[in-house]
C-alpha positions in Angstrom: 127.8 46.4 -72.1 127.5 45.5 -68.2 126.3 48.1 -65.6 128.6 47.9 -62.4 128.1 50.3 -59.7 131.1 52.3 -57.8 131.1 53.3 -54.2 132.8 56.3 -55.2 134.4 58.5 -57.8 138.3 57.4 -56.6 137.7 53.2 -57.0 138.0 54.6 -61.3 141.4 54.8 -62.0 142.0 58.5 -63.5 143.2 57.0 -66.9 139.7 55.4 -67.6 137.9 58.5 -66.3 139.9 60.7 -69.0 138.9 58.3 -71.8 135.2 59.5 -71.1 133.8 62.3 -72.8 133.7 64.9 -70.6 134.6 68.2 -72.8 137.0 69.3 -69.6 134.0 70.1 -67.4 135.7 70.6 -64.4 132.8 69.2 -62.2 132.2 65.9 -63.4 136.2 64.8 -63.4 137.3 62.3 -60.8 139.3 65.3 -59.2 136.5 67.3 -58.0 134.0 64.4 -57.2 136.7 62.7 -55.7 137.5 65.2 -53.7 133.9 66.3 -52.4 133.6 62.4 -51.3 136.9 61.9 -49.8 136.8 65.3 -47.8 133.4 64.6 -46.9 131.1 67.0 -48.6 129.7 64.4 -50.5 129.6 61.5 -48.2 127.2 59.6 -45.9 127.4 62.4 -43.3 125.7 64.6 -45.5 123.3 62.3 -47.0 125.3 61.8 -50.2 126.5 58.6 -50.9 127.9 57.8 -54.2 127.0 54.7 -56.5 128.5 55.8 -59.5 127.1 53.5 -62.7 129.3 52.8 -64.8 129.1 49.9 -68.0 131.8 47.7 -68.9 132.4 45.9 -72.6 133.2 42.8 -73.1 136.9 43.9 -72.6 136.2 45.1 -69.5 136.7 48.4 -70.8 134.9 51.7 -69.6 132.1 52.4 -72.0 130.1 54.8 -69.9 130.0 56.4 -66.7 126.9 58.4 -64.7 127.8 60.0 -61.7 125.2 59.2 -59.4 124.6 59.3 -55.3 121.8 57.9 -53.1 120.3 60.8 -51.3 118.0 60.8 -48.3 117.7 64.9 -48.3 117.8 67.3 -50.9 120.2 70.0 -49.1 122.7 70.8 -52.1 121.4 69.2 -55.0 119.4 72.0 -56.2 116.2 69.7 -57.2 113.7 72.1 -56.2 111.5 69.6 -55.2 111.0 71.0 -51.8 107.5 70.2 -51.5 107.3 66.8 -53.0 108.3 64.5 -50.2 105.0 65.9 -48.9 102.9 64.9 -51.5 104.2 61.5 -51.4 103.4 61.3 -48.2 99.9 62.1 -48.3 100.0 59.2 -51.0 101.5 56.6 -47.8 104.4 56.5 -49.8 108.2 58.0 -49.3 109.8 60.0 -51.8 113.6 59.5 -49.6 115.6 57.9 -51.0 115.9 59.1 -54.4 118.5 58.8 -57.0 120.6 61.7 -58.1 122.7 62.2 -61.1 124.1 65.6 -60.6 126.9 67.6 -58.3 127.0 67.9 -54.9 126.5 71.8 -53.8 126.7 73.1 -57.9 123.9 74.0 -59.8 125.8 74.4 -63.4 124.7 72.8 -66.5 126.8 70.3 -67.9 127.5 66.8 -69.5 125.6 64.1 -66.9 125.8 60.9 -69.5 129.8 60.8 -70.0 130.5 57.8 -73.0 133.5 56.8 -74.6 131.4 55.9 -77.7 128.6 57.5 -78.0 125.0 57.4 -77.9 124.7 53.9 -77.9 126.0 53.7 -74.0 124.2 56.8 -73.3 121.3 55.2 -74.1 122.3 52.1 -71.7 122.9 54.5 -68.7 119.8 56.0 -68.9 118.1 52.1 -69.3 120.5 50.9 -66.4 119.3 54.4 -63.8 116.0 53.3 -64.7 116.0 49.7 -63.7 117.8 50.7 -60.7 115.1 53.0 -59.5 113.1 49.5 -59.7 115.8 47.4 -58.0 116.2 49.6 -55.4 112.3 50.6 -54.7 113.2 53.9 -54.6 111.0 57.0 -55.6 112.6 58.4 -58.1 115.7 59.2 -60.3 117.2 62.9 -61.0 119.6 63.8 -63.8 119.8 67.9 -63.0 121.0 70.5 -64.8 121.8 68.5 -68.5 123.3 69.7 -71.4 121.4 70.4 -73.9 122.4 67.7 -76.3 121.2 65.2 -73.4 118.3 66.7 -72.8 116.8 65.1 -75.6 117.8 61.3 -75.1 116.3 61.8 -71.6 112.8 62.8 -73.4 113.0 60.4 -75.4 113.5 57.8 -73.0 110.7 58.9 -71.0 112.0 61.2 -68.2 109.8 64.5 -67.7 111.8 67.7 -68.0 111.7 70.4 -65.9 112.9 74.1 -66.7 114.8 76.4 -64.4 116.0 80.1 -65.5 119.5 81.0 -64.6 121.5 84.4 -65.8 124.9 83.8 -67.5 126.9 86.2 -69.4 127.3 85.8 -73.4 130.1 86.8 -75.3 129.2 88.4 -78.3 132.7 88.7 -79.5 133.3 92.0 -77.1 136.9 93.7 -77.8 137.2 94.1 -74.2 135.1 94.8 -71.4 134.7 98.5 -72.3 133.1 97.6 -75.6 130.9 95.1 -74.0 129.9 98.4 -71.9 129.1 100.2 -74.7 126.1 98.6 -75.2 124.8 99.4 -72.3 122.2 102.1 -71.8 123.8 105.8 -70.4 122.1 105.2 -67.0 123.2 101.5 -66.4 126.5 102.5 -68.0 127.2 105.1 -65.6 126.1 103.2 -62.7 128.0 100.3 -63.0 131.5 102.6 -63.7 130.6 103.8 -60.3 130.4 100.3 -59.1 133.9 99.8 -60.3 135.1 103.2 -59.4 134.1 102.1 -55.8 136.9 99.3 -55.5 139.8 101.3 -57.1 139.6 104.1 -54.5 139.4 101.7 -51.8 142.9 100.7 -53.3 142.7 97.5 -53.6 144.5 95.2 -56.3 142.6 92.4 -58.0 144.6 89.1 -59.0 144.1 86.3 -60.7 145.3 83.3 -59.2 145.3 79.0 -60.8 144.3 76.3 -58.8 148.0 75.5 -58.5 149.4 79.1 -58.0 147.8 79.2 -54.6 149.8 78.1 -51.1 148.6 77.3 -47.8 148.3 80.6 -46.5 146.3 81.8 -49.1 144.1 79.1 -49.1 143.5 79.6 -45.6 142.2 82.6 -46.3 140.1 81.9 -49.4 138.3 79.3 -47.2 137.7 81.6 -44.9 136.3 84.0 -46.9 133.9 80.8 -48.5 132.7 79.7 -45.0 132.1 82.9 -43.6 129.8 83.8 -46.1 127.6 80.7 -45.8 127.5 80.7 -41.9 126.8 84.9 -42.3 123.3 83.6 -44.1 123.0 80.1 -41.7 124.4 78.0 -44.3 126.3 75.1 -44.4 129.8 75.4 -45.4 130.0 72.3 -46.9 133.6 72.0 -48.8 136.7 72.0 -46.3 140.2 73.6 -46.9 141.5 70.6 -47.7 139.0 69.9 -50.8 140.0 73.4 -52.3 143.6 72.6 -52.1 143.0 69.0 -53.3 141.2 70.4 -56.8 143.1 73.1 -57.1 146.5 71.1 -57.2 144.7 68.9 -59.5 142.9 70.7 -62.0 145.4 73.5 -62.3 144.6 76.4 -64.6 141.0 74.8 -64.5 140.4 76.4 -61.1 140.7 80.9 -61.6 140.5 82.5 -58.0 139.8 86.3 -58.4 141.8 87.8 -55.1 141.4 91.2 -53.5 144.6 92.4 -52.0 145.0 95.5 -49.8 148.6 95.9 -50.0 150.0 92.4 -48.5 146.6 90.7 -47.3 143.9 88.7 -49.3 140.8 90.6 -48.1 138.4 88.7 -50.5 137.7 86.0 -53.0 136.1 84.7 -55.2 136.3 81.0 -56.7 135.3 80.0 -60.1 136.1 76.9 -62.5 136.9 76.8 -66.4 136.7 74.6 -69.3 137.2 75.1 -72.9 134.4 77.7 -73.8 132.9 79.0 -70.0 133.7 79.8 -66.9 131.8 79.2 -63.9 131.2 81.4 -61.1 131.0 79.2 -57.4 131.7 80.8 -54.4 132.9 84.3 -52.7 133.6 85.9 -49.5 135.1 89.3 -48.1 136.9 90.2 -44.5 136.1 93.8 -45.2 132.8 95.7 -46.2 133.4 97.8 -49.5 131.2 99.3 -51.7 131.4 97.8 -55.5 133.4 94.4 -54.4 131.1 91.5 -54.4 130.4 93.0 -58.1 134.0 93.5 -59.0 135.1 89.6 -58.5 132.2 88.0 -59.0 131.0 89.7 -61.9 133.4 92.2 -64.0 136.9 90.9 -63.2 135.4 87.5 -64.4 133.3 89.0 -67.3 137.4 91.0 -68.3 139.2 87.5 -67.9 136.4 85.8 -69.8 136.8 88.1 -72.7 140.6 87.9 -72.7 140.5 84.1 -72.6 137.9 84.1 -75.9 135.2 82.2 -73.6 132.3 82.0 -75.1 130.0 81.9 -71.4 130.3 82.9 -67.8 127.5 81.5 -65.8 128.0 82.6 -62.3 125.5 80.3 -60.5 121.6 80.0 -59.9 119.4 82.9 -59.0 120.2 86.1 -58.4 117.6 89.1 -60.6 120.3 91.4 -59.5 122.9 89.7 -62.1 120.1 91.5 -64.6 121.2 95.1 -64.7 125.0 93.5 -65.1 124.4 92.2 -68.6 123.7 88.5 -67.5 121.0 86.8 -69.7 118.5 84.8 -68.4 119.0 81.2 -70.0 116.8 78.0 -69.7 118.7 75.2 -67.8 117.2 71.8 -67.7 116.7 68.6 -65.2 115.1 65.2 -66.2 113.2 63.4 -63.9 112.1 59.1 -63.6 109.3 58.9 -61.3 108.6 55.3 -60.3 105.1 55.4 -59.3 102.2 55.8 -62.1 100.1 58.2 -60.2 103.1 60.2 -58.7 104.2 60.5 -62.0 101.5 61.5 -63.5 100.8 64.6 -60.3 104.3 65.6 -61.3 103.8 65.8 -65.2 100.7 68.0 -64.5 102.4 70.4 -61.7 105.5 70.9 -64.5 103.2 71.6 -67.4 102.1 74.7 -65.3 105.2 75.6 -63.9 107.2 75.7 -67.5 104.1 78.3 -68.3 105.2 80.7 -65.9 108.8 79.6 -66.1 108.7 80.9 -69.6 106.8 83.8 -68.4 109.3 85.1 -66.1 112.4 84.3 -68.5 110.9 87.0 -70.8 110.0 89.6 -68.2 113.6 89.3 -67.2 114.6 89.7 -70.9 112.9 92.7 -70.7 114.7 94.3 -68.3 118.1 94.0 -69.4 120.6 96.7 -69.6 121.6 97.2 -73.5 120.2 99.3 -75.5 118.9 96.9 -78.1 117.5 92.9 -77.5 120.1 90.3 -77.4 118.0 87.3 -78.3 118.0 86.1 -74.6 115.2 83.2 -75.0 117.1 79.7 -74.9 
């Protein structure tokens, strides 16, 4: 199989991107990556530009694919390796650019290595990124936030893994969302009813809404809501109108939009994606202060519509200890990293040896601290 590189997600004809592997993950399809590069959060402008690797057999057929962009920052990749292009730098070296495998502005674990047949061209795309950190003379290459069947092939192949703690919801075959209460202690119990109570005497209406059930108007408030929130904290807003209504109309029933109404106006939103067994909680924003309503969509109105559609997950993002006292579980996620230089290399291996100690430190204090009454067997 030959490696070929793409300049971006749209030069792969949908058809060939299907035949990959993906398990429906909404974020690796050529709808939403296309869309983030044509729209221009994941372009040049923003220091992302795409060289997708993908590998050819000798019928010219797709084998494999690796979504992968050139990066000359680390705003929106989630790397946490805010300190590193430091340390190069005290080396004479420079740790920009660097190689990412990953998605622009989303943090959620997923499949990275997509093959049409198997491990054999998995394999190959983790030789090819390799080489390519070499061709290139670039510092390093990232594959962030793997599943965990990949996780292993990157070991194996030599790539040091890094741990980060996230909180997702588990289904544990819950009835419904008041026997997934029940297990609660009386005191959370009580409190988060309150939380709920807060939004139904506000009299607002929450609705579900598909990717494709959504017109202009609404989506110009949904943006709204979405850019609002990050300039509120001096963020960047990176996705435009026109990216949400580009992925919605594509991937349909893959995109849920929890909306507040009061009476005829959208007051608040909140944006999550779907595949076969999770959903995935992205973005949200509110015109109107109420007590209870960031919870209510981000959190229960998902954790209702996740239980109705038999999901198995809801993982609603990265940080947040708050999501704790909600019944969200502190799992492990996991990044592989290729570091070119020896020395550098070996600094990092060190500095993540003693970071996955306290890693797995704090994933247990956080398991201690959750709501139900008995232990759920959090430690993954």
């Amino acid at each position: 199989m030959s490696p070929q590189l793409l300049a971006g997600a749209d030069d792969l004809p949908e058809a060939d991107w299907q035949a990959l592997a993906t398990a429906g993950d909404p974020f690796v399809s050529r709808a939403f990556l296309g869309a983030a590069e044509r729209t221009g959060a994941a372009a040049e402008a923003l220091d992302w530009q795409p060289m997708h690797l993908v590998l050819r057999d000798d019928a010219n057929r797709i084998s494999g694919l690796l979504p992968l962009y050139q990066r000359y920052n680390s705003f929106g990749d989630f790397s946490r390796d805010w300190d590193w292009a430091g340390a190069w730098r005290q080396a004479g070296m420079s740790y920009y650019p660097k190689l990412v495998t990953g998605v622009p502005f989303t943090p959620s674990p997923g499949p990275r290595l997509l093959s049409r047949v198997g491990e054999e061209a998995r394999a190959q795309l983790v030789d090819a990124a390799k080489a390519l950190v070499a061709e290139m003379k670039v510092s390093s290459w990232q594959c962030l936030f793997v599943e965990e069947g990949e996780k292993a092939l990157l070991e194996s192949a030599g790539l040091l893994l890094r741990r980060g703690v996230q909180f997702h919801w588990l289904n544990r075959s819950y009835r419904d969302f008041a026997d997934f209460l029940d297990g609660f202690s009386a005191e959370k119990r009580k409190k988060l009813k309150r939380e709920r109570r807060g939004v139904q005497e506000a009299g607002l209406r929450i609705e579900v809404r598909y990717g494709d059930q959504i017109d202009a108007p609404l989506w110009e408030a949904i943006h709204r809501h979405y850019r609002d929130t990050f300039v509120r904290h001096g963020n960047h807003p990176a996705f435009s109108k026109a990216f949400f209504e580009s992925v919605g109309a594509s991937l349909g029933r893959q995109m849920v939009v929890f909306v507040a109404w009061n009476g005829e106006t959208p007051v608040a939103s909140a944006i999550c994606y779907r595949d076969a067994t999770t959903l995935h909680g992205r973005h949200w924003g509110a015109d109107m202060a109420c007590p209870g309503l960031h919870f209510e969509l981000c959190y229960y109105s998902a954790i209702e519509y996740a239980i109705a559609q038999g999901l198995e997950r809801f993982e609603p993002g990265a940080q947040g200890e708050h999501k704790l006292a909600r019944g969200f579980e502190p799992q492990s996620t996991w990044s592989g990293y290729w570091i070119a230089d020896g020395p550098m290399r070996l600094a990092v291996a060190r500095f993540l040896v003693r970071e996955d100690a306290a890693m797995v430190d704090y994933q247990a204090e956080m398991a201690a601290r959750l709501p139900f009454r008995q232990a759920q067997g959090t430690m993954t």
